[in-house]
VOGU-3710 file (C-alpha; in Angstrom, 3 decimals, decimal comma):
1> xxxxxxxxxx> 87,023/120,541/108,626  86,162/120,790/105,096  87,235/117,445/103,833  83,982/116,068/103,989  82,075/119,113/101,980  84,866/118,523/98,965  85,266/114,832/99,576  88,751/114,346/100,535  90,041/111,425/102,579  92,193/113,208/104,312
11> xxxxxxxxxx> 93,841/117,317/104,304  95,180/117,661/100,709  97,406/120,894/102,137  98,755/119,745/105,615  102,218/120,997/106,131  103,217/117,936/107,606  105,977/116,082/105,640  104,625/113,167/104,003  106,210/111,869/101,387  103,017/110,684/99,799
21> xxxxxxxxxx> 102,370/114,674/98,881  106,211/114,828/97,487  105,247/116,374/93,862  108,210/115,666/92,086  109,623/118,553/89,695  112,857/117,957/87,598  114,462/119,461/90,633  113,311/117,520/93,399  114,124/114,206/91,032  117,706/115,634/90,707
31> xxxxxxxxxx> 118,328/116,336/94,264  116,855/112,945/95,442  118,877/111,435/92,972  121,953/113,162/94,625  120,925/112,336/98,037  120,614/108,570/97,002  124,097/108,623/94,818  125,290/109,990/98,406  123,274/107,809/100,948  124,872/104,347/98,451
41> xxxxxxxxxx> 128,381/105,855/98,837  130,795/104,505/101,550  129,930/107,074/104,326  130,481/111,206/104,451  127,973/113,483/104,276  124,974/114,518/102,610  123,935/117,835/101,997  120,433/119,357/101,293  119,746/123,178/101,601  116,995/125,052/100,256
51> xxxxxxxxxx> 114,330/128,264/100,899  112,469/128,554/103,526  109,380/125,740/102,962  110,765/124,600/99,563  110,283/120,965/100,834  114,130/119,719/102,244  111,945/117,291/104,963  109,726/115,767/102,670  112,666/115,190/100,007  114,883/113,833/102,972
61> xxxxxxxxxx> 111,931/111,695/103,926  111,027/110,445/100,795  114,752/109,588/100,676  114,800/107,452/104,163  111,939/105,708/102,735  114,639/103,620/100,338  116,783/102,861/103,200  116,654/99,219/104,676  113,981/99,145/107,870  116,546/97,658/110,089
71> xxxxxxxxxx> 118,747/101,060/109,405  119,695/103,143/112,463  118,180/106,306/112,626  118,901/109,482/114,753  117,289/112,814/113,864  118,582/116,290/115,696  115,695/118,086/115,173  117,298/121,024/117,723  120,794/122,412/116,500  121,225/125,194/118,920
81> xxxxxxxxxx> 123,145/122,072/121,330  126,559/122,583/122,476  129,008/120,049/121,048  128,849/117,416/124,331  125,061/117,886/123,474  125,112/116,546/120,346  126,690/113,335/121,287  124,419/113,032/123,932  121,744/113,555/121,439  123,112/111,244/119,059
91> xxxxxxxxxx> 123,378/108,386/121,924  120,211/109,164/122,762  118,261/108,783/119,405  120,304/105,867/118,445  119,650/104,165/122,430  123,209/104,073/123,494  123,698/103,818/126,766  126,244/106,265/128,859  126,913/107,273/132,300  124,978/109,685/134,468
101> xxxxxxxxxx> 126,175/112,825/135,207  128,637/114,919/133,340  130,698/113,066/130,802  133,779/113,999/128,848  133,564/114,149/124,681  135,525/110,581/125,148  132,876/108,675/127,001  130,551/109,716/124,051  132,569/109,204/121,043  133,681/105,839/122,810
111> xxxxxxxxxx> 129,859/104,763/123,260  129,296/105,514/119,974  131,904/104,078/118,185  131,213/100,571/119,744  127,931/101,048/118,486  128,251/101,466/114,896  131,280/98,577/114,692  128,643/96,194/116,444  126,034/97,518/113,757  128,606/97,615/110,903
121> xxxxxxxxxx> 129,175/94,049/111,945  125,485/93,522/111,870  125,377/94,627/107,977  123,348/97,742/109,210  123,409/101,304/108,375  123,345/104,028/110,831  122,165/107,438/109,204  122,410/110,523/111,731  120,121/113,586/110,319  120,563/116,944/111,166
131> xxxxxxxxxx> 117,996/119,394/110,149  118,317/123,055/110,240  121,762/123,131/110,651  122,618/126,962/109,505  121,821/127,398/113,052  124,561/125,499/114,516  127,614/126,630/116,280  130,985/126,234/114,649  132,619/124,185/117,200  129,268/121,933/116,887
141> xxxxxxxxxx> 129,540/121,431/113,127  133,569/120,741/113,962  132,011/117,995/116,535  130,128/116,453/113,290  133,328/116,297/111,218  135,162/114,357/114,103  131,637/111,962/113,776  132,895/111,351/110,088  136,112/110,050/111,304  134,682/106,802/113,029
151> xxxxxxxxxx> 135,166/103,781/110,355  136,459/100,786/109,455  139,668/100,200/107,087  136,957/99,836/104,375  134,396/102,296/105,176  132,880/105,700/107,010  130,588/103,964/109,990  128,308/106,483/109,864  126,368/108,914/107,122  125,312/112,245/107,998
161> xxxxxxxxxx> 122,684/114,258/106,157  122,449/117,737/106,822  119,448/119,519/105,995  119,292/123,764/106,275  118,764/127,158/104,566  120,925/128,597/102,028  122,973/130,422/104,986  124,575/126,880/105,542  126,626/127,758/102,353  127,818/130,417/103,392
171> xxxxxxxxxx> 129,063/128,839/106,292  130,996/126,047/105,116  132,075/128,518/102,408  134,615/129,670/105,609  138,042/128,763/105,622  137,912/127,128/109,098  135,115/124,940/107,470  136,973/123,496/104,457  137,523/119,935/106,086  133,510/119,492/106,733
181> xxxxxxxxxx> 132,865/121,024/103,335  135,477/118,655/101,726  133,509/115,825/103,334  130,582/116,406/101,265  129,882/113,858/99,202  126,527/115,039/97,767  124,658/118,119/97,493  122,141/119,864/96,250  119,992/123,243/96,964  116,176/123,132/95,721
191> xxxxxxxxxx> 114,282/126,167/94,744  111,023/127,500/94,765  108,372/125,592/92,212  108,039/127,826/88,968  104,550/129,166/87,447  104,026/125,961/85,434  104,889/123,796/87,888  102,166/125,405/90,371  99,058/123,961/88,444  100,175/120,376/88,584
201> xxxxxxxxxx> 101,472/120,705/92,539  98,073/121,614/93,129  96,304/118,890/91,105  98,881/116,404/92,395  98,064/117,103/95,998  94,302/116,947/95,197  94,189/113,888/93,749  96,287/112,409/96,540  93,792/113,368/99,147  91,160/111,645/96,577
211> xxxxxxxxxx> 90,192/114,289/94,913  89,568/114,226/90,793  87,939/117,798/90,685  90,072/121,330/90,160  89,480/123,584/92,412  91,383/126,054/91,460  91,185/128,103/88,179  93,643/129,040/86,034  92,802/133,146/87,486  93,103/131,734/90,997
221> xxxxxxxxxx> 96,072/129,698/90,078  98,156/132,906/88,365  97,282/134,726/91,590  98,508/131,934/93,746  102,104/132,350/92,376  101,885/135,821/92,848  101,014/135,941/96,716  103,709/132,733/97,291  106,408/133,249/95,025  106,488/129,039/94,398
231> xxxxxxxxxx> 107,339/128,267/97,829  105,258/124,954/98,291  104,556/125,443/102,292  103,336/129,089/101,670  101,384/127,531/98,971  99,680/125,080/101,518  98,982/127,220/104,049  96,804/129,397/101,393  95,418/126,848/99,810  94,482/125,145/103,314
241> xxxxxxxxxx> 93,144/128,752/104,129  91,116/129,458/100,818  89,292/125,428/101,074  88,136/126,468/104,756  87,301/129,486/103,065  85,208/127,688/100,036  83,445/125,903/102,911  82,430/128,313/105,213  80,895/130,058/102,474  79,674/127,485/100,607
251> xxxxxxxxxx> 81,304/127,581/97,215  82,007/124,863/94,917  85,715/126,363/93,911  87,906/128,682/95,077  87,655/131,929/93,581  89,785/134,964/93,437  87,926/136,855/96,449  88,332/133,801/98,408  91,375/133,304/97,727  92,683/136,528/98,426
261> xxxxxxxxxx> 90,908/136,705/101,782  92,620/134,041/103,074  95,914/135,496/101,906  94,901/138,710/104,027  94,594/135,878/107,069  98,059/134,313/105,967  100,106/137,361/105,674  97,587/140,291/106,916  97,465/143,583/105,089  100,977/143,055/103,800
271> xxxxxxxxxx> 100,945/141,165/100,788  104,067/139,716/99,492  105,374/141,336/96,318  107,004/138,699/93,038  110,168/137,772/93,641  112,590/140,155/91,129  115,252/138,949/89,616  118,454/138,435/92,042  119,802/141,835/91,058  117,070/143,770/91,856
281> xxxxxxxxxx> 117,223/142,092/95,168  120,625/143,163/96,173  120,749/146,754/94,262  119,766/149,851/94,631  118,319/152,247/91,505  120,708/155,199/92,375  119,931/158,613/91,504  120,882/160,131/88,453  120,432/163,373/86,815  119,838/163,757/83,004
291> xxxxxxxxxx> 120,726/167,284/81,678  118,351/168,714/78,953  119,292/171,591/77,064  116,837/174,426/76,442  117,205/177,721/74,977  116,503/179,304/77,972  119,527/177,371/79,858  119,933/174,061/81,575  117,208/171,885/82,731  117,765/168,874/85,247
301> xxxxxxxxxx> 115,518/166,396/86,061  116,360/163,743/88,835  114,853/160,670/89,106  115,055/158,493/92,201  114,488/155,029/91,591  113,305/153,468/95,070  114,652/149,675/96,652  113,309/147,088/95,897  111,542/146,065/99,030  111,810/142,217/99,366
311> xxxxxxxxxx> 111,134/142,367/102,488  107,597/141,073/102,613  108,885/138,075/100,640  111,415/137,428/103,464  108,790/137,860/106,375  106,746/135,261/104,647  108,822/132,642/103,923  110,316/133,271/107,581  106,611/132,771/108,961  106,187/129,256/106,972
321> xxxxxxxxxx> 109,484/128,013/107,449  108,452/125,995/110,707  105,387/127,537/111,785  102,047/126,571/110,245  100,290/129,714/111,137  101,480/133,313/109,270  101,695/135,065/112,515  104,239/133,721/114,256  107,660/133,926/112,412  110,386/132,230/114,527
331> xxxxxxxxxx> 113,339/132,661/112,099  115,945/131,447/114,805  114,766/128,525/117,414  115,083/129,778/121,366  118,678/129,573/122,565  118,334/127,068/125,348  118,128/123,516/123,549  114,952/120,823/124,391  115,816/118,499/127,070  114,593/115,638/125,086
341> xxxxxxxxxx> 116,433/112,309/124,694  114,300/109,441/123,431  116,333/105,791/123,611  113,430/104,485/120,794  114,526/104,923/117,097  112,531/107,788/115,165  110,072/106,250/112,915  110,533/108,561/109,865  108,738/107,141/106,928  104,705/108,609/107,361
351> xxxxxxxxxx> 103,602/105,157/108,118  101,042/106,423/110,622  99,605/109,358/109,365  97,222/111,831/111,392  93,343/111,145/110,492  90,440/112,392/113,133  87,211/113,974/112,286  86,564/117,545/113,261  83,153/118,857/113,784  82,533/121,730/111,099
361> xxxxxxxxxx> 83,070/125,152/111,960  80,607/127,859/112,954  79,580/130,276/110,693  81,905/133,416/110,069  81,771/136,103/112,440  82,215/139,459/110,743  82,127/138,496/107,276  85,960/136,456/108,114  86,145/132,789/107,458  88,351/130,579/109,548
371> xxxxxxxxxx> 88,984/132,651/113,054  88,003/131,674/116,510  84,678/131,479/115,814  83,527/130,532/119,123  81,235/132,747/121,201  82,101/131,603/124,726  84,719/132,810/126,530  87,910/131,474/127,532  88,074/130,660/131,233  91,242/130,601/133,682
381> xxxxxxxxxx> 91,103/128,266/136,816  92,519/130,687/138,971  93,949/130,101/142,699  91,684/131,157/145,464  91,127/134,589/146,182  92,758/135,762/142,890  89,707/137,546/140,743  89,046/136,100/137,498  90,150/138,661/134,059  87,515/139,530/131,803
391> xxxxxxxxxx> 90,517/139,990/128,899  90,237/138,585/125,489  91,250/134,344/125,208  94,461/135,609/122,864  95,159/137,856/125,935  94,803/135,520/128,982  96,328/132,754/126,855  100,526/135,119/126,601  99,536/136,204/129,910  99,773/132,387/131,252
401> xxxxxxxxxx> 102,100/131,084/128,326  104,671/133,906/127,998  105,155/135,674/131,461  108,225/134,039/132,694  109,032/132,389/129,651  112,697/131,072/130,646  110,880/128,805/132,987  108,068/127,615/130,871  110,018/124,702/129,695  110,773/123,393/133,340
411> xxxxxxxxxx> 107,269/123,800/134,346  105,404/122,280/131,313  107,579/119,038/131,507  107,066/119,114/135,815  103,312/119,490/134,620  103,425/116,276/131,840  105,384/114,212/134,705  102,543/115,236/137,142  100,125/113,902/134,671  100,925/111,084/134,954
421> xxxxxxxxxx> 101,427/110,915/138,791  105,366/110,852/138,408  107,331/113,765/140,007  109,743/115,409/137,840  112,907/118,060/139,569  115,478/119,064/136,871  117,881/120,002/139,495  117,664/116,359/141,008  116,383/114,305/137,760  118,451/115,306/134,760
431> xxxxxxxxxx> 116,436/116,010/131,497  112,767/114,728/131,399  113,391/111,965/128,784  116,099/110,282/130,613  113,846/110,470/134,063  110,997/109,322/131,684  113,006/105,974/131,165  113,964/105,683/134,525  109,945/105,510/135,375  109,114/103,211/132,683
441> xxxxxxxxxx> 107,728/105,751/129,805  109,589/107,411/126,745  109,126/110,355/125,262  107,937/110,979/121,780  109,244/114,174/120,236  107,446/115,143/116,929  106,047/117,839/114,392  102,160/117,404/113,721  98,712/119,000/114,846  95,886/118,625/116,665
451> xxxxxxxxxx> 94,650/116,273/114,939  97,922/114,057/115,916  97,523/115,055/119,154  93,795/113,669/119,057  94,640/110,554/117,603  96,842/109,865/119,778  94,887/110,963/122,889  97,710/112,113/125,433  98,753/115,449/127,110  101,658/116,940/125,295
461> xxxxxxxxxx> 104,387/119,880/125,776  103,875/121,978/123,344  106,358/124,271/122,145  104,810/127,934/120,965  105,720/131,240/119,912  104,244/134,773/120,101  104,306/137,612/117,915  107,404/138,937/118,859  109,211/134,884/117,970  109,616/134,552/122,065
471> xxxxxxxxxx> 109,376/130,790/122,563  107,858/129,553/125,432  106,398/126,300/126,469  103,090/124,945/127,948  101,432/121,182/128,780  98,007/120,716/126,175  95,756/118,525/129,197  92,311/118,431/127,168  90,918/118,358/123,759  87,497/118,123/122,828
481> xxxxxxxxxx> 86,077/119,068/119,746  86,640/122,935/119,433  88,097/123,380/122,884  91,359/122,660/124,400  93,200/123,270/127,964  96,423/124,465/128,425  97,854/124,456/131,940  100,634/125,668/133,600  101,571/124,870/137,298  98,385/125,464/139,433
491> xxxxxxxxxx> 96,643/127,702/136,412  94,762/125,771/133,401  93,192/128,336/130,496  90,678/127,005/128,489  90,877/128,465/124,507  89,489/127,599/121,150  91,718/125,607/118,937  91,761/128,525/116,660  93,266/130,686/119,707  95,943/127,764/120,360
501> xxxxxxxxxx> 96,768/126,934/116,530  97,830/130,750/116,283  101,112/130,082/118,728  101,490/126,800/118,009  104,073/125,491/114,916  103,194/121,685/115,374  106,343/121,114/117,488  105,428/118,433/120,877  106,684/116,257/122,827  104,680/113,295/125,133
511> xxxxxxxxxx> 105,178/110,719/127,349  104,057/106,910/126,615  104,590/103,518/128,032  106,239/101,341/126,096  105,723/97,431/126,255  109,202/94,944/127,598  111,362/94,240/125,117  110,382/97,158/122,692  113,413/98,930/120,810  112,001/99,563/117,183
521> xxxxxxxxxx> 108,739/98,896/115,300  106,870/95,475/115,319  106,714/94,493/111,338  105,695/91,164/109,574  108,437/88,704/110,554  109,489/89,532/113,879  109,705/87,426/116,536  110,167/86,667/120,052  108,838/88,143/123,663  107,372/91,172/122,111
531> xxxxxxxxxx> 105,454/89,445/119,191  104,085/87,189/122,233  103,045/90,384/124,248  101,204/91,855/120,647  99,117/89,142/120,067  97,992/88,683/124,002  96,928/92,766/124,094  95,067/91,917/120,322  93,244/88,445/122,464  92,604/90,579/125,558
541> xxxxxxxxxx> 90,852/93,653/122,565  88,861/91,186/120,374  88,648/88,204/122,501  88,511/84,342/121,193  86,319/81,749/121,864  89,018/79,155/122,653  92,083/79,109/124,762  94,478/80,966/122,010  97,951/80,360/121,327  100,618/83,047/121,738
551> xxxxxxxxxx> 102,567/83,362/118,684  106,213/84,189/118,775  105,911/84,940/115,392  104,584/88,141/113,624  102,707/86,352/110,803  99,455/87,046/108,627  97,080/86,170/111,362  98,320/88,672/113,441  99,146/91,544/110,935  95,175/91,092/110,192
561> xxxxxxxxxx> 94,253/92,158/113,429  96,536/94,961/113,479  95,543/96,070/110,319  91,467/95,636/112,118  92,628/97,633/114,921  94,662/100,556/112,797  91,435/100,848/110,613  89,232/101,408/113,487  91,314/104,184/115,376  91,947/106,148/112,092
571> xxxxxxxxxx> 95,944/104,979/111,521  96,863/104,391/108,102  96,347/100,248/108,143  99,612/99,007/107,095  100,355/96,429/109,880  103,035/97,836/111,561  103,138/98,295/114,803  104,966/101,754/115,861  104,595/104,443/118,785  101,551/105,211/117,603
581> xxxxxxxxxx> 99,701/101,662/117,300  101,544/100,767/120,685  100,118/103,944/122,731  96,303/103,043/121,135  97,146/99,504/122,753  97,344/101,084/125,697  94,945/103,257/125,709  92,440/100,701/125,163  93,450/98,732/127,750  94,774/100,709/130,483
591> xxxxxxxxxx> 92,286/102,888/132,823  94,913/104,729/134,220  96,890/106,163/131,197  96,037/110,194/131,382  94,582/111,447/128,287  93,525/114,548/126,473  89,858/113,670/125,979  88,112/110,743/128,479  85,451/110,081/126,258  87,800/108,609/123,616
601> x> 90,707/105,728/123,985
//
């Protein structure tokens, strides 16, 4: 919204994990350093844990960046899986096939192994990630030591690196989890940034958007560390905050009263107090009497030292930790794991990055920059004969969201199926990425925002929380400007971004169609069938005045009209031709692909 008004090319303070924004400390060079000592060694695992928002993605991103592109890749983004889960997961991400139905641990590890001899024999790497992993079961983590027993008489077939919060160590502290723990062949646990580091994270991120101007004093900078303690994503989310801020009220720099407003929209009326010193974090002051003598007899005088309350720290840094909106704080993910199983390899480097233009916002209602700002009403499509509510958006939008929660997740994905005029019955299709394939679409499972979502143009699950970290699920159908839709079953609610942002943490999943032959990125150099269908969707977009000729090659000519074609829909132009180029393909060219807003594609 306010990138414009300071002249940024793009959000200097998005949460998302681009490696671009990695500011690199002393600490973040030594743990990438560890990671890549690890990632070169012959196979085991990597280990990565960290605070809540202390950047473990971005570093672990940054670090995929240096593998080879034609690496295998498989990212667990869900750890609450059972153990069979996992390796379906795994087979899944890396587009192993297995049979339907249920299937013993055997099939799996069978499937699996066959794949990574065929790719060892291949001279390529197969890397399985596994973020958040403090929440994973014992017997799950025991699965992923058995993983690090597939190899060759030379070396481990497969490297895992495990991302997750400083419970992890205590975990594999346990006795029963010496033989993972001794399989650890790197590690390293980041902490927050400290005060000096905070001025140059903030310049560094600013001049990465294209920004040469501070716009934050050295006043606003020392209060900065106070209210976020040096965690970087609490950082961004003020800082994102206070710029909206800045705009709304049409200052030139952030200043303290700015600042600390959006603070009081981050965290509320409960600031976070300085982190203390580990001691004072774990003891009490206990009471202790001093006895003074006086001529007239004893005197005592108690004094009662209070505890050190942390715990507005620890409610912070569990709001930021996945969520991008202070609100919600989902510590612990819902129990029941995502039925999501894409066969296409995650693209992980940020070679498509999120870019859309956002009309700017209203003016402040109240004197409060940055809430729903709208002044119409939210309105539910209600059955006939059912009365409309006249209850507040926030209200209407649990009411439909959150009542009957356990089923959300069943419904939203019947609802994206139905989209796209597929039928979708758990009970007689398996899970929804797997029946996806079986109709000729894949899903794509991944953290952004709306802006993603608008980019990319197509209705989305969307995973959301309410105050009380209750995880539901719902299908986005339309976005336009301000406004979005959210329906569920027969019911559709329409709701300011601003009402939808506060429950959502960035977490969707849609459906897309990709083209024959398709099982990884198109880059400069490829060749064969799917080069060939490339260049005839780029001839049927811009057109020639001559009969062309197919190429079976991906070479210079071509990678200049992709490059054309990126530019114009807002992609980061760098020729290669992922999930995101491929569903813009489509939606230029194919009238019947759903989408979120039918004025654009």
């Amino acid at each position: 919204m306010y990138n414009a008004y300071f002249g940024f090319k793009e959000s200097p303070f998005s949460i998302a994990p681009d490696p671009r924004y990695l500011f690199m400390t002393e600490q973040h060079r030594e743990a990438l350093a560890h990671l890549v000592y690890g990632l070169n060694s012959e196979g085991g695992c990597i280990l990565l844990t960290g605070e809540v928002g202390t950047g473990k993605t971005t570093v672990c991103r940054c670090l995929l960046d240096q593998i080879p592109a034609q690496a295998n890749i498989a990212l667990v983004l869900n750890p609450k899986v059972t153990a069979t889960e996992l390796l379906e997961t795994v087979c899944d991400e890396l587009g192993i096939d297995y049979p339907a139905g249920e299937n013993s641990v055997k099939t799996y590890i069978d499937r699996i192994n066959a794949f990574l001899l065929q790719a060892n024999a291949a001279g390529q790497k197969t890397v399985l990630i596994i973020d958040e992993a403090q929440n994973m079961d014992h017997t799950v983590l025991e699965q992923l030591r058995l993983l690090t027993n597939l190899e060759t008489n030379q070396r481990k077939l497969l490297q895992i690196i495990i991302l997750g919060q400083p419970e992890l160590l205590e975990i594999l502290a346990h006795e029963n989890m010496r033989q993972l723990a001794q399989r650890i062949t790197a590690r390293f646990h980041l902490k927050p940034l400290s005060r000096n580091d905070l001025k140059a994270y903030i310049s560094h991120r600013l001049a990465v958007a294209g920004s040469s101007v501070q716009l934050f004093d050295e006043k606003v900078i020392r209060r900065l560390y106070q209210l976020s303690n040096g965690i970087p994503r609490i950082i961004n989310i003020i800082c994102d905050r206070a710029l909206l801020g800045a705009y709304v009220e049409s200052k030139s720099r952030v200043d303290l009263q700015t600042l600390n407003n959006a603070a009081r929209e981050v965290f509320g009326e409960r600031q976070p107090k300085p982190v203390r010193p580990k001691l004072f974090q774990w003891l009490a002051y206990s009471a202790a009497s001093v006895s003074i003598a006086a001529v007239s007899g004893a005197v005592y005088l108690f004094i009662q030292a209070q505890t050190v309350d942390t715990r507005a720290v620890e409610t912070a840094a569990a709001a930021v930790e996945d969520p991008p909106k202070p609100a919600i704080e989902p510590s612990h993910p819902e129990q029941q794991p995502i039925q999501i199983s894409a066969s296409e390899p995650i693209q992980i480097s940020a070679s498509e990055p999120e870019q859309i233009q956002i009309p700017p916002p209203r003016a402040p209602v109240n004197g409060v920059a940055g809430i729903n700002d709208t002044t119409e009403p939210a309105t539910v499509e209600m059955p006939p004969g059912q009365p409309s509510s006249d209850a507040d958006p926030a209200s209407e939008f649990r009411d439909l969201v959150f009542t009957d929660r356990d089923r959300s997740k069943i419904q939203a994905f019947t609802d994206l199926f139905d989209s796209w005029n597929k039928v979708y019955d758990p009970a007689k299709n398996g899970a929804a990425c797997s029946h996806a394939r079986s109709n000729g679409l894949s899903c794509l499972h991944r953290q952004g925002n709306l802006r993603s979502l608008a980019i990319l143009n197509r209705p989305a699950v969307l995973k959301l929380y309410d105050e009380k970290h209750n995880a539901a699920y719902a299908m986005l159908t339309q976005l336009e400007d301000d406004q979005a839709v959210v329906r569920r079953g027969e019911k559709s609610l329409r709701i300011s971004t601003d009402t939808l942002n506060h429950y959502w943490l960035g977490e969707y999943t849609l459906l897309w169609q990709k083209p024959p032959y398709y099982t990884a990125a198109i880059q400069p150099g490829s060749q064969g069938p799917l080069v060939q269908w490339l260049d005839q969707q780029l001839v049927r977009i811009y057109g020639q005045s001559q009969v062309p000729t197919i190429h079976n090659t991906y070479n210079d000519e071509l990678r200049s009209q992709v490059v054309k074609f990126q530019q114009s829909k807002g992609l980061i132009p760098d020729g290669v031709v992922g999930p995101h180029t491929v569903i813009l393909l489509n939606s230029e060219l194919d009238l019947d692909t759903p989408m979120l807003n039918t004025r654009k594609g």
